[in-house]
VEXDREN-2710 file (C-alpha; in Angstrom, 1 decimal):
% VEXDREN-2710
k/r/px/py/pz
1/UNK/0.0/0.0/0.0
2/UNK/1.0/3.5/-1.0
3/UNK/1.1/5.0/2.5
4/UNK/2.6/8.7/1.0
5/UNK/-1.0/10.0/0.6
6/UNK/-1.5/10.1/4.7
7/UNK/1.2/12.8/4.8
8/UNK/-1.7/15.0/3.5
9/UNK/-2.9/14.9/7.1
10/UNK/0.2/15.6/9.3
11/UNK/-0.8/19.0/9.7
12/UNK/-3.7/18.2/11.7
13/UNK/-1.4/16.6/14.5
14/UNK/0.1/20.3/14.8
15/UNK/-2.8/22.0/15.3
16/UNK/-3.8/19.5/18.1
17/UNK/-0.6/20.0/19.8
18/UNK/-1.2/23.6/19.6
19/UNK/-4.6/23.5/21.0
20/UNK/-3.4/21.0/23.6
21/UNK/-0.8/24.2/24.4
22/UNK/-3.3/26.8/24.4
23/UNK/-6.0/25.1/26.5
24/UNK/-3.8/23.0/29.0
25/UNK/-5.7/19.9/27.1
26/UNK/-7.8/19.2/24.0
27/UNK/-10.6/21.1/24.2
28/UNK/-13.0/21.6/20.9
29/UNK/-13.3/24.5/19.2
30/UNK/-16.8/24.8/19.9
31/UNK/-19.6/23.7/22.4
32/UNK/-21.5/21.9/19.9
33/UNK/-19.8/18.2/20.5
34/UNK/-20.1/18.1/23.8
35/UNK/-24.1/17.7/23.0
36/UNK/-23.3/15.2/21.3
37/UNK/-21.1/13.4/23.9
38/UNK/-23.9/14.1/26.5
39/UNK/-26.4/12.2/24.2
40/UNK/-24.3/9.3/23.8
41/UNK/-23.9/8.7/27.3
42/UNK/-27.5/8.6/28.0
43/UNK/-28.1/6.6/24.5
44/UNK/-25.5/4.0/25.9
45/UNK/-28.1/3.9/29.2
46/UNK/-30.7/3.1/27.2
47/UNK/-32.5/6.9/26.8
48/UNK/-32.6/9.5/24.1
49/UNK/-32.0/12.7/25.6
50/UNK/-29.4/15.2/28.2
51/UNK/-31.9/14.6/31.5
52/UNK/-32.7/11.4/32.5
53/UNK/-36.3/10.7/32.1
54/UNK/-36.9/13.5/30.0
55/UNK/-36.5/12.6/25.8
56/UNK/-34.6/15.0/23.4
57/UNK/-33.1/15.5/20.4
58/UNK/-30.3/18.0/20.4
59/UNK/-28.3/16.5/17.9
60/UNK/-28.1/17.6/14.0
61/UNK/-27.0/14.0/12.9
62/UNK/-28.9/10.7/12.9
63/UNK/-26.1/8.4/13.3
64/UNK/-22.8/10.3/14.8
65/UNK/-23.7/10.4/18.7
66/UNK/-24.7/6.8/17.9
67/UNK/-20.8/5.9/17.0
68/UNK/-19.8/7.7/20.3
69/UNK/-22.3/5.7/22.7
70/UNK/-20.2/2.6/22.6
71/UNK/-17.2/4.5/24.3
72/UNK/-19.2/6.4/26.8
73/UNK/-17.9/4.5/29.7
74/UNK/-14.5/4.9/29.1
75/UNK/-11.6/7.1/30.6
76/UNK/-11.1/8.8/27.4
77/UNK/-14.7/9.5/26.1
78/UNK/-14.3/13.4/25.5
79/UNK/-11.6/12.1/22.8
80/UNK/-13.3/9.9/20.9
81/UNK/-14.6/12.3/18.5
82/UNK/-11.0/13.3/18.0
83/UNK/-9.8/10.0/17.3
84/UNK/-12.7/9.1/14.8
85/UNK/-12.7/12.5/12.9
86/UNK/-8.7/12.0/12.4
87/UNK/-9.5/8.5/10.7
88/UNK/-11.5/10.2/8.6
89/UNK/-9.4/12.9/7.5
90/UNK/-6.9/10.1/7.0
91/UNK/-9.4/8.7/4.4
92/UNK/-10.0/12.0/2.8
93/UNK/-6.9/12.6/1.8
94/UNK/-5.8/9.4/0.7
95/UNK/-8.7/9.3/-1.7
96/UNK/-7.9/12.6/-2.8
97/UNK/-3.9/11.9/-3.3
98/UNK/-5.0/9.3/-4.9
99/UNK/-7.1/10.9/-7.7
100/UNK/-4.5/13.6/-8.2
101/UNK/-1.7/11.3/-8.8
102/UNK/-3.8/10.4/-11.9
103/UNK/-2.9/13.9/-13.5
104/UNK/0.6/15.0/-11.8
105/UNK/3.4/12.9/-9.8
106/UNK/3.0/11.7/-6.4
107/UNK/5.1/14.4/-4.3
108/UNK/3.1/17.2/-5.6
109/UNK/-0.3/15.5/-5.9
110/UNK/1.0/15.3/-1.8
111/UNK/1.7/19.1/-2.0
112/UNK/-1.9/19.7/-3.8
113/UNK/-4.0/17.9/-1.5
114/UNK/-2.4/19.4/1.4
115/UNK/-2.9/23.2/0.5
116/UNK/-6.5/22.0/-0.3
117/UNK/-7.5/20.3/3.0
118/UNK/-6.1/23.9/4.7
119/UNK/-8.2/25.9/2.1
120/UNK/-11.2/24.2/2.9
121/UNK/-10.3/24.0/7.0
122/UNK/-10.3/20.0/7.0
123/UNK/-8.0/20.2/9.3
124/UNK/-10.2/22.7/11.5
125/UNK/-13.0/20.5/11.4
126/UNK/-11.2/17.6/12.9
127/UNK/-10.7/19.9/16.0
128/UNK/-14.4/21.3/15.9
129/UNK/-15.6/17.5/17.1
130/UNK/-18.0/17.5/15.0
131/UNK/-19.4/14.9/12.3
132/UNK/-18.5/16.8/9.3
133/UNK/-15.1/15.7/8.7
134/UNK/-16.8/12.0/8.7
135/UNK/-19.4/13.8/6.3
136/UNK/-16.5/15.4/3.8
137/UNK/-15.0/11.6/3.8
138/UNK/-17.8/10.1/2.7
139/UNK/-18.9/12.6/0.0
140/UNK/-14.9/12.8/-1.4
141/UNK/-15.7/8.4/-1.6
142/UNK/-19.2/9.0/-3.6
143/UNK/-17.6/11.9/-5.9
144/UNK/-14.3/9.9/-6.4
145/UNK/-16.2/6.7/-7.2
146/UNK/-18.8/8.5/-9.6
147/UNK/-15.9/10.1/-11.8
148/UNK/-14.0/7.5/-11.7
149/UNK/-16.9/4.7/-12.9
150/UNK/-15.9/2.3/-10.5
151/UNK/-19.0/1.9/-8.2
152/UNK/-17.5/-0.9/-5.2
153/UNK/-18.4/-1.1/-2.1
154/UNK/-17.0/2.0/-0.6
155/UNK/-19.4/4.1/-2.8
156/UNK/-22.5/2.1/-1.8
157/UNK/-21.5/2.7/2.3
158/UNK/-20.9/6.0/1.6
159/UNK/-24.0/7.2/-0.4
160/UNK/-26.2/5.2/2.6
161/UNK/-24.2/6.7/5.4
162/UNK/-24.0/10.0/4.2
163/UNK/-27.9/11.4/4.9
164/UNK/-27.4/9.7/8.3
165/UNK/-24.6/11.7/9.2
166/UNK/-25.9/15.1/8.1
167/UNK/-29.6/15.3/6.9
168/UNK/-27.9/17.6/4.2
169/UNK/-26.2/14.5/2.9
170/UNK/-29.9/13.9/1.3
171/UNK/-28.9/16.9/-1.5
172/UNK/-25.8/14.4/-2.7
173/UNK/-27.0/10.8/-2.2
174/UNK/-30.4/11.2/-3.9
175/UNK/-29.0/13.1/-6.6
176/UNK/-26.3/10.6/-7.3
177/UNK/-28.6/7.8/-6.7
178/UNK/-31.3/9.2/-9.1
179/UNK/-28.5/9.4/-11.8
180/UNK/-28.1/6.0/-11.3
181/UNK/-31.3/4.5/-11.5
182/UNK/-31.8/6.8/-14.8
183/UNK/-28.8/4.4/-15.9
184/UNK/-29.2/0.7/-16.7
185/UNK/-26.1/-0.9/-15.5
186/UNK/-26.7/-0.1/-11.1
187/UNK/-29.9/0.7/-11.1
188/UNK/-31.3/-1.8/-8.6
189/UNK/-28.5/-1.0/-6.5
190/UNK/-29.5/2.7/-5.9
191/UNK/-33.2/1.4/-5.7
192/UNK/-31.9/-0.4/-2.5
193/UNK/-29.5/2.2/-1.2
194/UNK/-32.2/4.5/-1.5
195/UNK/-34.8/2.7/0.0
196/UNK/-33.0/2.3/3.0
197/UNK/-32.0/6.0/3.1
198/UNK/-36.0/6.6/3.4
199/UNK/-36.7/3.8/5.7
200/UNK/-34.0/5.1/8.1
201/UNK/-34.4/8.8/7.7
202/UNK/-38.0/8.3/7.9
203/UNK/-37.9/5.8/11.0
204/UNK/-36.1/8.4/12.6
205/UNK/-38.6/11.0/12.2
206/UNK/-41.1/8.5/13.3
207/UNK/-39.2/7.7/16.4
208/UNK/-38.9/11.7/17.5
209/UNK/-42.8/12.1/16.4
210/UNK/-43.6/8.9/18.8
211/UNK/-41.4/10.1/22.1
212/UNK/-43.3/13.9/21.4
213/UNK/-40.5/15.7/19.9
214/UNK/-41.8/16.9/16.7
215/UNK/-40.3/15.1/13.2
216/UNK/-37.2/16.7/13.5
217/UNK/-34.1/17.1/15.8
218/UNK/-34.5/20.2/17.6
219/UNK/-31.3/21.1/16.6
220/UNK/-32.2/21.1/13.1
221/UNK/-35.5/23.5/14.1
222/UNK/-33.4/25.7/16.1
223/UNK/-31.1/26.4/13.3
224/UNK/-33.5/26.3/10.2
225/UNK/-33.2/30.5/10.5
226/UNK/-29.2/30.4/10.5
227/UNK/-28.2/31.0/7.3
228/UNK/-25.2/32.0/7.5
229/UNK/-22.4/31.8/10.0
230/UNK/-20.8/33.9/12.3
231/UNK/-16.9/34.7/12.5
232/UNK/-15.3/34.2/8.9
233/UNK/-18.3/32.6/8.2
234/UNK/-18.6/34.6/4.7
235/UNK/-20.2/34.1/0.7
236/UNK/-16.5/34.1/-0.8
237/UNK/-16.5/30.4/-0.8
238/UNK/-20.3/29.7/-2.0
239/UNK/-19.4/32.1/-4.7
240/UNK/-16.3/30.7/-5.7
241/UNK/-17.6/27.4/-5.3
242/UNK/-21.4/28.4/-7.5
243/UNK/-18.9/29.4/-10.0
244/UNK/-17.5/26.3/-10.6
245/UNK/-20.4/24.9/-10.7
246/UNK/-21.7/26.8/-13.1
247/UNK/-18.6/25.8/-15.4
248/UNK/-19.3/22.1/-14.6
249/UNK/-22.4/22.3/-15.3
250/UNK/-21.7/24.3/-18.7
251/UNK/-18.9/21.6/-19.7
252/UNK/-21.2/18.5/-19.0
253/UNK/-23.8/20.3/-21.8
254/UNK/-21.5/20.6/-23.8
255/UNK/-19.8/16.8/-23.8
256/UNK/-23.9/15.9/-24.2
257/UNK/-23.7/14.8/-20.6
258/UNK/-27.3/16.3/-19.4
259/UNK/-27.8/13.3/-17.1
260/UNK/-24.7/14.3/-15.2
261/UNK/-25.0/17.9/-15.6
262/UNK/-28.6/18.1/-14.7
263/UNK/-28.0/15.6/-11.4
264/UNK/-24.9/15.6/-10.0
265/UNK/-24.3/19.4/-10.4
266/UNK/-27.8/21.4/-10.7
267/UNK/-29.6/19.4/-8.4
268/UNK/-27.2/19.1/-5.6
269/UNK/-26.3/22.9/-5.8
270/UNK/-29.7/24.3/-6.4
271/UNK/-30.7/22.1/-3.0
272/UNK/-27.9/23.3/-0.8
273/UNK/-27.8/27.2/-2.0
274/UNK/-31.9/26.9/-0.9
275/UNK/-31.8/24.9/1.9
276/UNK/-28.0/24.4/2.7
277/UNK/-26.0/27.0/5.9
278/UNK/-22.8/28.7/5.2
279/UNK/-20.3/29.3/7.4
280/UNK/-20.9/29.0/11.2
281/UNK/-16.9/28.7/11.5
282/UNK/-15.8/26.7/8.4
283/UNK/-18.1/23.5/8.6
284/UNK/-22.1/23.6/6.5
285/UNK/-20.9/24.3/3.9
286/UNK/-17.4/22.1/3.3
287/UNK/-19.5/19.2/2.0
288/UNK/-20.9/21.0/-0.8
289/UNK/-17.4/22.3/-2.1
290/UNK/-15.9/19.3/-2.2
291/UNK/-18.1/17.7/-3.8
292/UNK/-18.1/20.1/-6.9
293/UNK/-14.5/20.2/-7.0
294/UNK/-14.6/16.7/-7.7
295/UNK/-17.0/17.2/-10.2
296/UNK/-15.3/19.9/-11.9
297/UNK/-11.7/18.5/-11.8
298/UNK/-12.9/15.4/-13.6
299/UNK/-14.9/17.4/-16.1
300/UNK/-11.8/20.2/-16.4
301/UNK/-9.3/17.7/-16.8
302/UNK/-11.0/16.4/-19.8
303/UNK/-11.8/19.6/-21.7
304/UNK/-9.0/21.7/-23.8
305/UNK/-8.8/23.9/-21.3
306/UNK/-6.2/23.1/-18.9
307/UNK/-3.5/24.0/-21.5
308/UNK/-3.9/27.9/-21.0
309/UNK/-1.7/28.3/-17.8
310/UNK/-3.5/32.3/-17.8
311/UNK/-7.2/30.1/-17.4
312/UNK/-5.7/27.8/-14.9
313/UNK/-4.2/30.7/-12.5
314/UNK/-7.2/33.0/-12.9
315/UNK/-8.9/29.8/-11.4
316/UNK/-6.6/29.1/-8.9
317/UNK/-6.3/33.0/-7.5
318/UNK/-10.4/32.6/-7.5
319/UNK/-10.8/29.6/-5.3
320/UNK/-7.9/30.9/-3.3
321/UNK/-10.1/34.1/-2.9
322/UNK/-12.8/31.8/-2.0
323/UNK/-11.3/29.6/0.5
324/UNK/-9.8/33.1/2.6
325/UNK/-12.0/33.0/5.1
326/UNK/-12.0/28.9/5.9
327/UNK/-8.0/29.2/5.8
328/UNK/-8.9/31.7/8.7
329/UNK/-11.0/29.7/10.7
330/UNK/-8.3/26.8/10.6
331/UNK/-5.7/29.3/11.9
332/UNK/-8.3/30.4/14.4
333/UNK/-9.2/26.6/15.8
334/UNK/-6.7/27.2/18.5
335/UNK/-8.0/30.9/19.9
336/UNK/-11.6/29.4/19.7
337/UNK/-10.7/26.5/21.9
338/UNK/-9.5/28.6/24.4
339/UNK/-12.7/30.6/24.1
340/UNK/-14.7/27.2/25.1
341/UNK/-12.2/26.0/27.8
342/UNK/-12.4/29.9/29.2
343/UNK/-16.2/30.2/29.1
344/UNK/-18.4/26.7/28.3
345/UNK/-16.1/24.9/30.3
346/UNK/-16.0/27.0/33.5
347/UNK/-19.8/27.1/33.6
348/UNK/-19.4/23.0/33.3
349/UNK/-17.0/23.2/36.3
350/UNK/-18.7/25.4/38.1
351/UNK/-22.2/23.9/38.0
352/UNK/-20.4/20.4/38.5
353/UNK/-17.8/20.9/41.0
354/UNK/-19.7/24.1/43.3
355/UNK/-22.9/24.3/42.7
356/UNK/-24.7/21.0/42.1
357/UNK/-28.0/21.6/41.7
358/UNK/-30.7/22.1/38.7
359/UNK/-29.6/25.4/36.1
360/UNK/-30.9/26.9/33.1
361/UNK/-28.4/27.5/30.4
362/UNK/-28.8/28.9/26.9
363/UNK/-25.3/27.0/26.1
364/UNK/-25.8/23.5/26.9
365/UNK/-23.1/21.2/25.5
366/UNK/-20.3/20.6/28.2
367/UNK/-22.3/21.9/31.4
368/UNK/-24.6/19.0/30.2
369/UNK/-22.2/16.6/29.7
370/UNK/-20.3/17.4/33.4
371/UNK/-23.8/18.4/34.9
372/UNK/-24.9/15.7/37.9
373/UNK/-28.5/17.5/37.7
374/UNK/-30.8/18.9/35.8
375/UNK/-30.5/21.2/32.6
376/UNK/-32.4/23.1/31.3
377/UNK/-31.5/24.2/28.0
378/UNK/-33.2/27.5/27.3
379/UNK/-32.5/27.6/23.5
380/UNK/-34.1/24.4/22.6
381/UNK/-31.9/22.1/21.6
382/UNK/-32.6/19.6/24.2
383/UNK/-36.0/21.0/25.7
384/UNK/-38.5/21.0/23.0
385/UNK/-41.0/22.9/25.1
386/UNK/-38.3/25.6/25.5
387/UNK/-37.8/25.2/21.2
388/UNK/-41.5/25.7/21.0
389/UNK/-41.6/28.6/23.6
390/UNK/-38.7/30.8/21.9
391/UNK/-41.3/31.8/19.5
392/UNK/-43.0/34.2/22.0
393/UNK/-40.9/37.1/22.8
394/UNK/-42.5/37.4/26.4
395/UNK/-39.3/35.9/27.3
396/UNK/-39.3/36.9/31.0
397/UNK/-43.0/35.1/31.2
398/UNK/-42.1/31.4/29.3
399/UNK/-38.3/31.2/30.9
400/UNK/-40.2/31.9/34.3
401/UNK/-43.0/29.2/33.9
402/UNK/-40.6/26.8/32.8
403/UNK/-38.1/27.2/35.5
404/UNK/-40.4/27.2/38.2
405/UNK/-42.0/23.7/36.3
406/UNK/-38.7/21.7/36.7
407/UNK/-37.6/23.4/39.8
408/UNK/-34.8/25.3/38.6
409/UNK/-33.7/28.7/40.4
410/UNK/-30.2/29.6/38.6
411/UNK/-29.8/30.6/35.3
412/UNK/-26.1/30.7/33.3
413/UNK/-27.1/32.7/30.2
414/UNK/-25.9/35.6/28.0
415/UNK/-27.8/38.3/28.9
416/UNK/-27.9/40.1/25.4
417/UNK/-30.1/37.0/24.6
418/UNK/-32.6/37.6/26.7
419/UNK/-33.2/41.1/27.6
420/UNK/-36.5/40.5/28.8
421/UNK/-35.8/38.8/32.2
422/UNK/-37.8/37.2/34.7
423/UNK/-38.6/40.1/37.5
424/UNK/-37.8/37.8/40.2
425/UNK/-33.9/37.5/38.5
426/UNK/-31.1/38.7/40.8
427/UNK/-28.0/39.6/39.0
428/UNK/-24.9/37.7/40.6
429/UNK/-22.0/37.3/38.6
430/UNK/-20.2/38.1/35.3
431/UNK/-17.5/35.6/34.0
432/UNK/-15.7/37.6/31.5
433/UNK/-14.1/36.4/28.4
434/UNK/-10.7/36.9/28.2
435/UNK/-9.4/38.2/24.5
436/UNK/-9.3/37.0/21.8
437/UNK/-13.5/36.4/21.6
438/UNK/-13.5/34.1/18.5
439/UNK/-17.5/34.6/17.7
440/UNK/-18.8/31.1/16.8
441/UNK/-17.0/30.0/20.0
442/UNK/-19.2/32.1/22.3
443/UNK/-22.3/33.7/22.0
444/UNK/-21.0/36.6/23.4
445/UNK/-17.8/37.8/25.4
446/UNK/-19.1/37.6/28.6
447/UNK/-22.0/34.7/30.4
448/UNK/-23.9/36.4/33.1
449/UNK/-25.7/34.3/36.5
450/UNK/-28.6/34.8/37.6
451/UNK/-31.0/33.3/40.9
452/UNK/-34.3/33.4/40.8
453/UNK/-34.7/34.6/44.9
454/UNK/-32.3/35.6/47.9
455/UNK/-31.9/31.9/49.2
456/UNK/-31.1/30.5/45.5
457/UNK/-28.6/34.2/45.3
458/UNK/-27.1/33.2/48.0
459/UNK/-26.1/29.6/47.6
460/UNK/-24.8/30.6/43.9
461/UNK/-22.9/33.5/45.6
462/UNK/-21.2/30.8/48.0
463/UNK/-20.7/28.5/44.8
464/UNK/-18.8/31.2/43.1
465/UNK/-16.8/32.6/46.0
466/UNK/-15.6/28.8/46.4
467/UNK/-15.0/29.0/42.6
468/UNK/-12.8/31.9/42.2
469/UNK/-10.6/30.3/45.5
470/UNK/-9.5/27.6/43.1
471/UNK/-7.0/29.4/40.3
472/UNK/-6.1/32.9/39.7
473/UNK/-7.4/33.2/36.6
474/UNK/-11.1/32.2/37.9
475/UNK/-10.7/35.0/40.1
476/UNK/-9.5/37.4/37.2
477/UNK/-12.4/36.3/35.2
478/UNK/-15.2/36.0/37.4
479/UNK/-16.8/39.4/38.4
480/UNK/-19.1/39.3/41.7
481/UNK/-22.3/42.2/41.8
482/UNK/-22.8/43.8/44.8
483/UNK/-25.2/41.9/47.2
END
């Protein structure tokens, strides 16, 4: 075996290192997977949800917190999504090497698939902990495979697995599947694979209908009016990225291929640009550009074209352009996991380690996962009554009732979000932010505490004081209001 490929993802080992320096330990560059790790844990007890006895669905993907359960009961648990988003960078590149070495020799189809796993933050999204680096390895197999005409049983994993893993995955299986079945030679293949995408998919929503959540995850109803991300989270690369498209797309008509053309270009980017996110620091939108890279390489390579070196650099200098923003967030992996070990984390220690008892958060991931009681998540993800609720902006009257239902008198929030406040709320602390804020790391710069009475201020006063005893920079951070 040709092992040269796997050099492609080196660079991820770096930035781990330099996130393992920044943050004292590897901390992910957002709150996001520790949801996911809090799921698995109380999937691998047998229940779907963050609270014991209550049913959720905070997490975006079908399958990925699924893959973590297994592992919940070991020492190492937090690093498991590490660990499986590496292998699948591993696969990414090697497929992608390996399809490069078909137009240029191996050392700089090494160098080329290395500058583009940094352009399109591969590498960041390893660190993010999140499923899309499993997503991007699955969509490089179908792409690859496709192009190439060599349909094995990589490519039929891949186009099943890949609406599991993100429901956006639906905008490239189906479309590659329903090319197929408009063929002759796998057509009762793709009938299969797609029949068990819908039986799945559709089980699924059945499943979240029958425990009262609605027929999707939360998550994916919380986020529906996202669409577009924060920090770096730009249109360069959707631009960049539509343009190709459109050159695809244009190239295919023109070699008579309306099939492909009309399927595996139009279809999958007329789907994301409607329904698809952008941004959100490097990761909704990765999928998508890979997979019409592929596409246009394999239609590029075959044209006239790539013999003016003036068409191939104005190319180049475009997707560069494009990809500006993703280089960035890779750079910035390392601030914003020190954002999350500074802020999420502290609340997760704090709530675990001091106060110990039921909180309201509008953050949930690792204060769920370290919680021993009750949380309740005040943006939705994993309270459907509270994702139902944020449509009335009476927020002061809904957070109240549903506080007072499950017995909860603190509340960890940022106050920006909800600047209509319960009456009864006494202001208690501030835990500042130190700089750099990276944006998609933290809702905002600074995570205000709240009680709902003097007997609940006072006992989060005491949990605090205890807090800020135990380093330095607790106490530089942590900012106690007058009593």
């Amino acid at each position: 075996m040709n092992w040269l490929p796997l050099l492609a993802a080196a660079p991820v080992v770096l930035l781990a290192a330099q996130v393992h320096l920044t943050c004292g330990g590897i901390v992910y560059s957002l709150d996001d997977p520790y949801i996911h790790l809090a799921l698995a844990k109380h999937i691998a007890l047998g229940h779907y949800g963050i609270n014991a006895g209550e049913f959720a669905a905070p997490s975006s993907s079908i399958l990925w917190p699924f893959l973590l359960a297994p592992f919940a009961a070991t020492p190492a648990f937090e690093l498991v999504p590490l660990v499986l988003n590496t292998a699948a960078l591993l696969v990414t590149v090697w497929w992608i090497q390996r399809r490069l070495e078909t137009w240029m020799a191996p050392p700089w189809a090494l160098l080329a698939t290395t500058a583009l796993a940094f352009a399109l933050n591969l590498y960041g999204l390893v660190l993010s902990g999140m499923e899309h680096s499993l997503q991007v390895a699955l969509v490089v197999i179908v792409g690859i495979s496709l192009v190439r005409g060599r349909l094995a049983w990589p490519f039929w994993l891949a186009v099943t697995l890949l609406p599991l893993v993100r429901y956006e995955g639906m905008a490239i299986s189906l479309a590659a599947l329903g090319y197929l079945v408009l063929g002759r030679e796998h057509r009762l293949h793709a009938i299969a694979s797609g029949a068990i995408i819908c039986a799945i998919v559709g089980g699924f929503s059945l499943f979240l209908h029958g425990l009262g959540l609605g027929w999707l995850p939360s998550s994916v109803m919380a986020k529906t009016s996202l669409a577009g991300g924060g920090f770096l989270g730009n249109l360069q690369l959707q631009l960049a990225v539509s343009t190709l498209a459109v050159l695809a797309f244009g190239l295919l008509l023109r070699e008579g291929q309306y099939r492909e053309a009309i399927l595996l270009v139009a279809l999958p980017t007329l789907l994301h640009l409607t329904f698809g996110k952008h941004g959100w620091f490097g990761r909704y939108h990765i999928y998508f550009a890979v997979w019409i890279l592929i596409l246009f390489a394999a239609v590029y390579a075959r044209s006239a074209l790539p013999r003016s070196m003036a068409l191939n650099a104005l190319l180049a200098a475009g997707f560069a352009w494009g990809a500006a923003g993703d280089m960035g967030v890779t750079l910035a992996t390392a601030a914003s996991a020190r954002n999350v070990h500074d802020q999420q984390k502290q609340m997760a220690l704090i709530v675990r380690d001091h106060l110990d008892e039921p909180v309201a958060v509008n953050d949930i991931g690792i204060v769920a996962l370290y919680a021993r009681r009750y949380v309740l998540d005040l943006y939705g993800l994993a309270s459907y009554e509270a994702l139902m609720s944020r449509s009335d902006p009476a927020t002061e009257v809904w957070v109240k009732r549903l506080m007072q239902r499950h017995r909860v008198e603190q509340a960890i929030v940022y106050a920006k979000w909800f600047e209509r406040r319960p009456a009864d709320w006494i202001h208690v602390a501030t835990l500042h932010l130190p700089a750099p804020w990276v944006v998609d790391a933290a809702g905002d710069d600074k995570v205000d505490f709240y009680a709902t009475g003097p007997e609940a201020a006072a006992r989060l006063r005491r949990a605090l004081g205890a807090y800020r005893k135990g380093s330095a920079q607790a106490a530089m951070m942590l900012e106690m209001m007058p009593p």
